[in-house]
N, C-alpha and C positions, 0 to 999 in steps of 0.2 A: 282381321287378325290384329291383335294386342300389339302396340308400339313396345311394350315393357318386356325383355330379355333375363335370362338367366346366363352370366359372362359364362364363357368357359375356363377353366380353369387354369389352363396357362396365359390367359389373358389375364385373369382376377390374380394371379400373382404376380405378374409381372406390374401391374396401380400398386397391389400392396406395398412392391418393395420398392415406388419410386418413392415411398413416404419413409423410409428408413437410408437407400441405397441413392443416392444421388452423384456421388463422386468417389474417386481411389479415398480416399480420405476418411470417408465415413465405413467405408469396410474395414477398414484398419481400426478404427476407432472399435466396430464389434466383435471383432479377431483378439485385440489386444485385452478387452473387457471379459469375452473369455476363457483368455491363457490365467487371467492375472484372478478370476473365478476360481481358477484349475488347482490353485496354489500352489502353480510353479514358483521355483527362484531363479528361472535364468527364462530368459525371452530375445531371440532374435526374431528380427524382421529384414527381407529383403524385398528391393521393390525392383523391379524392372519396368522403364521405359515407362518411368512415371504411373505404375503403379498398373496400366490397360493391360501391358502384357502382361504380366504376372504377378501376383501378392503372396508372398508365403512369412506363414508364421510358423515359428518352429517354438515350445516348449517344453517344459520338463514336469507336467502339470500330473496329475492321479491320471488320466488318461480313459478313454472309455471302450466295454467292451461292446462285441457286433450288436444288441441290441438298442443299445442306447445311439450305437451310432447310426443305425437306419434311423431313430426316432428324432434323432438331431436336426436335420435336413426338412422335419415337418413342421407345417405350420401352426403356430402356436404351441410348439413342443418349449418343456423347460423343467430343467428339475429343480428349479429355486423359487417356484410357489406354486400352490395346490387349489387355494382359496383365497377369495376377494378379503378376508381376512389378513394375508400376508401380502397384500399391497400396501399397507399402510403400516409392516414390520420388515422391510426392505433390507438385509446382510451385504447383500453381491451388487456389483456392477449393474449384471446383466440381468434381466427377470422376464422379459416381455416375452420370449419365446420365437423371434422374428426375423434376428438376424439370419444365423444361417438358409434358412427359408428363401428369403429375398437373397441373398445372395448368390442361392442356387437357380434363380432366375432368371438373375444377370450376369451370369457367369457359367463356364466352365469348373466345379467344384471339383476339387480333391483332395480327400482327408485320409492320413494311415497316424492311425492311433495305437497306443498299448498301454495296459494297465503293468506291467511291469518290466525287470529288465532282462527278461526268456531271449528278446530277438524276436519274439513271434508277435505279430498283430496282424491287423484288417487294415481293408483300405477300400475304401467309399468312390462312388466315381458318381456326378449327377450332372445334367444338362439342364439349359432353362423350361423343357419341355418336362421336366418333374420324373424323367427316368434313372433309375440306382441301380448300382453295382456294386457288391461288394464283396471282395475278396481276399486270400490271404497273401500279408507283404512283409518282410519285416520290417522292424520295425523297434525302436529302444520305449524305453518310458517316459509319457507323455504323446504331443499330439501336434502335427506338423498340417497346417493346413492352404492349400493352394489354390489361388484366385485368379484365373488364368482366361484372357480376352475376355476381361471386363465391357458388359453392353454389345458383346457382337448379336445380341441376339435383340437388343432396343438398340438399333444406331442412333434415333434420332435423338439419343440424349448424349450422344458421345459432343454434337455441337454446340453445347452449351458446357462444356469443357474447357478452362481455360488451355495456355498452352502448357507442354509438359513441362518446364522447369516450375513455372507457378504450380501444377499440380504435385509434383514431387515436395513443394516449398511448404504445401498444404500439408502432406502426410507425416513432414520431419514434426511439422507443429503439432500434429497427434502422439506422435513418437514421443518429443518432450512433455506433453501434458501431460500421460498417462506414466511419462517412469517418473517424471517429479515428485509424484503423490507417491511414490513405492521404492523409494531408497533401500529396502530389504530386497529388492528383488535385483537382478544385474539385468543389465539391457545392452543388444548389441544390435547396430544397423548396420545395413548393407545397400548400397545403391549403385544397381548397374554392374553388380560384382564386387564393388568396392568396400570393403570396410570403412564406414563414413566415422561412428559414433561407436566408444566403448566404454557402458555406463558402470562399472566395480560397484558392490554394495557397500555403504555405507552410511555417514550422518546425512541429516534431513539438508545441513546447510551445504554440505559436501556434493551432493544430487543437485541441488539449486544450482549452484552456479556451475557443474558441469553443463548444467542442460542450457544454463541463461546466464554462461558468463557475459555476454557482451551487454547486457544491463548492469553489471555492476564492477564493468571496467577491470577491476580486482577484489583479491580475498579480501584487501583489509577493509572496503566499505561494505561489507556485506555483516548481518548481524542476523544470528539465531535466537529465537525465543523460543526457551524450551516449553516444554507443554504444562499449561496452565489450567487448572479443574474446575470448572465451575457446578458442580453438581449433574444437570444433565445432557450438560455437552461441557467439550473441555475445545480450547484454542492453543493451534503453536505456528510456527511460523519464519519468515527468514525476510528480512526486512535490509535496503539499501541506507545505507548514511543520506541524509536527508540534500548535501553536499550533491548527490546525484539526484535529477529528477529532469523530467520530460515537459513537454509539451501534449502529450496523450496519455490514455490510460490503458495502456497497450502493454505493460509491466503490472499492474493491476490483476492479480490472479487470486479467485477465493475456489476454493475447494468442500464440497461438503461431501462427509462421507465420503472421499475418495474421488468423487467424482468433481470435474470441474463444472462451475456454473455460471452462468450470467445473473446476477443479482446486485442491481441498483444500489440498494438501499446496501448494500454492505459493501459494495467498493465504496460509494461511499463515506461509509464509516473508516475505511483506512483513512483516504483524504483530511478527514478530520482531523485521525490521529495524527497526521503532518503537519496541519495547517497552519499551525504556531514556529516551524521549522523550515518554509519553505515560501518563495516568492507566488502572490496568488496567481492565478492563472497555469499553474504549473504541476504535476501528478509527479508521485511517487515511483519507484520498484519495491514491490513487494507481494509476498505468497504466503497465504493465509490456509492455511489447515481445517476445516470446524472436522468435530467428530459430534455429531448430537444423535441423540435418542432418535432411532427411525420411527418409532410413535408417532413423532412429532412433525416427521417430513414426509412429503407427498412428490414422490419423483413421477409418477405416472401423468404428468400433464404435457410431456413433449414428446415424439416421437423419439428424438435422440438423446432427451435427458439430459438437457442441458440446463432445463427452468425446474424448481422446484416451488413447493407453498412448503414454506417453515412459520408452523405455529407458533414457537419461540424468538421470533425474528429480533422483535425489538430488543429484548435481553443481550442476547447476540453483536448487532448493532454496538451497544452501548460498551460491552467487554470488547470486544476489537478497537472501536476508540481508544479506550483507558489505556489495555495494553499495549498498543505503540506508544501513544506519549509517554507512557515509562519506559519503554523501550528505547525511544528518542534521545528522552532523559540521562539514560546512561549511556550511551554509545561512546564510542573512543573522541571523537569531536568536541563532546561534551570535558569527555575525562581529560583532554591535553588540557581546552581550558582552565579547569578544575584545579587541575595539577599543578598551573602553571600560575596562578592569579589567585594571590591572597584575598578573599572580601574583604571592603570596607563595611564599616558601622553604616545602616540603612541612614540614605541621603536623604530621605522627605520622613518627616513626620506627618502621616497622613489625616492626625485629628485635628493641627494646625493649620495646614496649606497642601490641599492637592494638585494644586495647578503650575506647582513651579520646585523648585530645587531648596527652597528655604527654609527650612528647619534645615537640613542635613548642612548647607552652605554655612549657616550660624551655628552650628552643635561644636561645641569646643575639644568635643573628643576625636573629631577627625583627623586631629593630628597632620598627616603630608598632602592633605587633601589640596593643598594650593600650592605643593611643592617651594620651590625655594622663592617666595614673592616677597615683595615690598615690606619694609618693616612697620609700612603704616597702616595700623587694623583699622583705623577708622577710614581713613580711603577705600581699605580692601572692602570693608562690612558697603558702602555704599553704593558700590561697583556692584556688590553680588546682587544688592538688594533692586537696584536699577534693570539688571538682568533677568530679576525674579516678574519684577512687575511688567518688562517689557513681556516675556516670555505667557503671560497671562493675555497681553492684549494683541496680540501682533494679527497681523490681516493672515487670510488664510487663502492665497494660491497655491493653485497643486504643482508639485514638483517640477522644475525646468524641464528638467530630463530625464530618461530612464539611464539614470546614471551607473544603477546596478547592474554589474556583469556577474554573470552566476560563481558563485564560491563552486567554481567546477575543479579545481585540482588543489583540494587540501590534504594532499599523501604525505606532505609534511609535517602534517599534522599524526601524522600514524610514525613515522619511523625517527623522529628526532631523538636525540641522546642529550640529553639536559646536561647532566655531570656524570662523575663517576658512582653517586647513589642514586641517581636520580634516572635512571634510564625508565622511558614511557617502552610499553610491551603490549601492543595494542592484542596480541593474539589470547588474552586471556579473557576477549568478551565474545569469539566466536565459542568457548567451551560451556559457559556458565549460563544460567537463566535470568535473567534481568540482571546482571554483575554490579555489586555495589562498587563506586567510583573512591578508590584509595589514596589518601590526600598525602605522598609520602612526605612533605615539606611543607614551610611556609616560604612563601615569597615575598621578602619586603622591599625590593627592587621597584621602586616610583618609577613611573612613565616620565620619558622628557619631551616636554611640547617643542614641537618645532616648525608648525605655523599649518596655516589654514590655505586649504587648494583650492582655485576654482570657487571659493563660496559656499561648498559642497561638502569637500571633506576635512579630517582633522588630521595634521599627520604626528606620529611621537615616538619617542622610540623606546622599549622593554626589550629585558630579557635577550640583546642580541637581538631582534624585529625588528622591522618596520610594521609599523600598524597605519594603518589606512581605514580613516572610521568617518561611515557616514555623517552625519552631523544631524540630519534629522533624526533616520533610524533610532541614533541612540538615546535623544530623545525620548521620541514620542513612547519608546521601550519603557522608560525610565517612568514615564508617566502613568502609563497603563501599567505597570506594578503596583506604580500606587494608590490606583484606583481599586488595580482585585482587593488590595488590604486596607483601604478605608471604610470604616462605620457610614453605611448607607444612610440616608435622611434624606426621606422623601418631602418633596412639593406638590401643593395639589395644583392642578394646571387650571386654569381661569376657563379655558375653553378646550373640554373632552376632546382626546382623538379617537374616531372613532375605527376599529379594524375592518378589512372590507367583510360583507357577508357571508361570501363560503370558509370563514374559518369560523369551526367548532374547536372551543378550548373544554375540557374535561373539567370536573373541579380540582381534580389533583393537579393538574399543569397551571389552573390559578393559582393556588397556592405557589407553588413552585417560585411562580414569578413573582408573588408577593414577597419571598424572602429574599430576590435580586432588588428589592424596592420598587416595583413596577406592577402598581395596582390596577388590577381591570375587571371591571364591574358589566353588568347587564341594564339593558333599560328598558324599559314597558315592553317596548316590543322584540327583546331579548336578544337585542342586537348588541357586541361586546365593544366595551369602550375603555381607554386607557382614562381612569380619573387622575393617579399621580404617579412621578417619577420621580426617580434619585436626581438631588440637585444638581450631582456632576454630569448627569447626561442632560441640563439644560442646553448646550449648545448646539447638541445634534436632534434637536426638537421635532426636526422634517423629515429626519432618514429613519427615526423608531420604527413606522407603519413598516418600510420597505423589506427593514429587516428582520422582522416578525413575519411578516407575509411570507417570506421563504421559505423557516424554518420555525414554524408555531410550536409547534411539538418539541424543541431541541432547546433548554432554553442554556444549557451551556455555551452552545453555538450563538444563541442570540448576545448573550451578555458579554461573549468575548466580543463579535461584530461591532456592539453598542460601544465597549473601553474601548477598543481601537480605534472606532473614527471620532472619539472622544477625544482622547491620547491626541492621534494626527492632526488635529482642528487646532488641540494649546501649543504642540511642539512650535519650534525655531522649523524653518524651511529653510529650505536648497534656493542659496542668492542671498540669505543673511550674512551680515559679517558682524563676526564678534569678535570681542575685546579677547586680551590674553586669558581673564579670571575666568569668563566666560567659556571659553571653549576645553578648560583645563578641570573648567566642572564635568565638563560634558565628559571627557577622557576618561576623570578618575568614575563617573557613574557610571560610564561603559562597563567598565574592569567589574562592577560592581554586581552586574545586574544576575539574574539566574540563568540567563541562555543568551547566545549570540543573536540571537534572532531577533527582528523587528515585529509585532502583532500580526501585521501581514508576510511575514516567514521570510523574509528576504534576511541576509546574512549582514549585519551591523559593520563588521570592520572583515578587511582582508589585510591578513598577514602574510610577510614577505621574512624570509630568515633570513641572515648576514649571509649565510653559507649560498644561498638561494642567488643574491645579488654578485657574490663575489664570482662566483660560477658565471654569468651573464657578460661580465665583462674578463674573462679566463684568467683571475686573480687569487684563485685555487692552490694550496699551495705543498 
């Protein structure tokens, strides 16, 4: 007799549904996928005992009549595709046909539905042994369905269950993914009896941090971006103050179509769009929306749909960067500064001297640039010029210390009251789409230096602040501006470097980097070799390869890596001590620069208000 079997069929569904049904968590995930199908607007969930003894969804969905609802329960049933055609034109959630199915294997099912609001419906009753019943219940409009001794019929996968509060902890996280993405819709949880969660419909940023306040502490670091078109997908999104950020990417949420996914390459592309805002080593919060063309996406490669192939990817990719840096760009953080900090006339002329402060240092139009100093300009001009040239040759150790403590509570930033015209009203960038930054003032209020901490930092005092500024950060900031805006000229290097072999560069990604000034050529045996570079990147000669190798393809990414360890190699380090002129340059370029941030996102100066200090010692009055 033949070793090879034909299962039986409550065996064969009960494998099927270990590939969909594995914990309370994942039925809920196909419960909620669909109500929200159903186009309900109101969706409660209640779980009991961690979801084993009971799961009920209740919605307000079109609801379905006795035929449909025997055919629901079947495997491979589904009225949202017909044809292997409409797998790769994907509208709903749900499509595979599987959930209920598997769910009626490992459960206790029962479903009472109604197409409208008579009172009259059916009501479905099904065992894991594939028996139905169904009967007349009442019943309102829409579709209530209950999942009741989850696995008593597979124990053996009940042991590979965490315990019940981690699985309860599991299902609140389904609960939030899926109403984040559907602010039109209201969401109500219940756990154990208890009304846990009460989600009201409304804005996208509004849903967000109901669902995920404790990522973003409060409203006012939180920032909407409204939806932006790019032809065949559009992006929106609800994005943290840069001021908050993690250690994981656990805040990191991309969305396509509605549904949440795990995709690399577009978390990411958020990171990027932070990276110039944030200390490295460090992840953002933020929730990302895509809406693309289902053409273009291919959800059918996980069981749970959680991984998709987007043909579009790259495009994708590159608009999600863009868009947070302009997002970044304007946030309230930005705008106090803004607001608050007259620019000065650009400190470096970059087609003179990229390596140091000096064209801006001698520019005669700087006017308070050295505030109230010695009346003797030709001391002062030597002093600067000394500073300029050390600042060129200085040894390059890395920082003493991780002296940066995170810019973690800049709410003072959000609610100050400048004067009586001047009040900062941070809630008018949770309304707007990229909010232009309104400069109601000038501020011609000079810093006053009041000496050098530790070797480290600069301290001065504006505006009523203390300011507390790093000494390199601002810097090496300072430096790497001037780098993006000088006229490249390239070097041909004496001896080629050559990239390792598994990078293929396209010709279009050649070019690309030929217009960063960074020529790379092939050789007999069409293996890629850097022949020249831009002269300001001769210092960091040995890190090119490293940082190429990472990101071949990006070459934004690369150029901005290349200026910053450029930048950091000329800057003053942590342990110099500088003169008064010296560090009062450093001050006024701070004030100067376009964003608080250092090239590797760490925060340049931390500000301390009068108001802030007098409170600390109860001189409040």
């Amino acid at each position: 007799m033949g070793k090879i079997k034909i299962l039986e069929k409550s065996v064969a569904l009960k494998i099927a549904a270990g590939e969909v049904i594995d914990r309370p968590a994942s039925v809920l995930r196909e419960l909620l996928d669909n109500s929200i199908d159903a186009g309900s607007s109101e969706i409660s969930v209640h779980i009991e005992s961690a979801g084993i003894k009971e799961l009920r969804i209740v919605d307000n969905g079109i609801g379905m009549d006795e035929e449909d609802l025997k055919l629901s329960v079947m495997q491979h049933a589904t009225s949202k595709i017909e044809s292997i055609e409409d797998l790769f034109n994907i509208h709903t959630l749900g499509f595979r046909g599987e959930a209920l199915s598997s769910i009626a294997a490992s459960s206790r099912l029962e479903i009472i539905t109604g197409k409208d609001e008579t009172s009259i419906g059916k009501m479905l009753k099904t065992d894991s042994d594939g028996k139905i019943a169904i009967t007349t219940s009442a019943s309102r409009k829409g579709t209530t369905v209950s999942v009741k001794d989850l696995f008593y019929a597979i124990p053996a996968r009940k042991q590979f269950l965490k315990n019940p509060s981690a699985e309860t902890n599991l299902c609140k996280n389904i609960f939030y993914e899926k109403a984040a993405a559907r602010p039109d819709i209201a969401f109500k949880l219940y756990i154990d009896g208890a009304l846990i969660q009460m989600l009201n419909r409304g804005t996208l940023g509004e849903r967000i941090f109901d669902c995920y306040s404790a990522a973003f502490r409060d409203k006012v670091f939180l920032y909407e971006i409204g939806e932006t078109d790019y032809g065949r997908y559009n992006i929106k999104g609800v994005i943290a103050d840069p001021a908050i950020f993690r250690k994981d990417r656990k805040f990191i949420h991309i969305y396509l179509n509605g549904r949440r996914i795990q995709e690399y390459s577009l978390i990411q592309a958020v990171t990027y769009g932070f990276s110039e805002f944030m200390p490295g080593g460090h992840f953002p919060t933020a929730f990302i929306f895509i809406k693309n063309d289902p053409s273009l996406v291919d959800f059918n490669i996980h069981p749970a749909k959680k991984e998709a192939k987007i043909k579009n990817i790259q495009q994708i990719h590159h608009s999600i960067t863009d868009l947070i840096k302009r997002a970044n760009k304007n946030n309230s953080s930005y705008a106090e500064i803004n607001t608050r900090v007259k620019p000065s006339p650009a400190f470096i002329d970059s087609d003179k001297d990229s390596n140091s402060f000096s064209a801006g240092l001698q520019n005669k139009s700087m006017g308070s640039f050295f505030w109230e100093e010695s009346n003797n300009q030709n001391n002062k001009n030597l002093k600067q010029q000394n500073f300029i040239n050390n600042a060129a040759s200085r040894s390059v150790p890395r920082l003493a210390s991780q002296h940066h403590e995170a810019w973690s509570n800049i709410k003072y930033a959000h609610s100050t009251v400048f004067d009586k015209h001047h009040t900062y009203r941070p809630s008018k960038h949770l309304k707007g789409v990229l909010p232009d930054i309104e400069q109601d003032y000038e501020d011609t209020e000079t810093a006053k230096y009041l000496g050098q901490l530790f070797n480290i930092f600069l301290l001065c005092e504006k505006n009523d602040s203390l300011y507390i500024i790093d000494q390199h950060a601002a810097h090496e900031k300072s430096i790497y501006e001037s780098l993006l805006n000088k006229k490249t000229e390239t070097q041909r290097l004496l001896v080629p470097l050559y990239l390792p072999e598994d990078i293929t560069l396209t010709p279009e990604v050649i070019n690309d980097y030929k217009k960063t000034g960074i020529i790379i050529e092939k050789d007999d045996t069409e293996k890629f070799f850097i022949d020249s570079l831009p002269d300001i990147l001769s210092n960091i000669k040995n890190d090119i390869i490293a940082v190429i190798n990472k990101s071949p393809g990006n070459i934004d990414e690369v150029q901005k890596k290349l200026f910053s360890a450029a930048a950091c190699k000329k800057a003053i380090k942590a342990g110099d001590i500088l003169s008064d002129i010296e560090a009062k340059a450093i001050i006024e370029a701070a004030f100067s620069l376009k964003s608080p941030y250092c090239p590797h996102g760490r925060p340049i100066w931390k500000r301390i208000m009068k108001t802030e200090l007098l409170e600390q010692i109860n001189r409040i009055l």
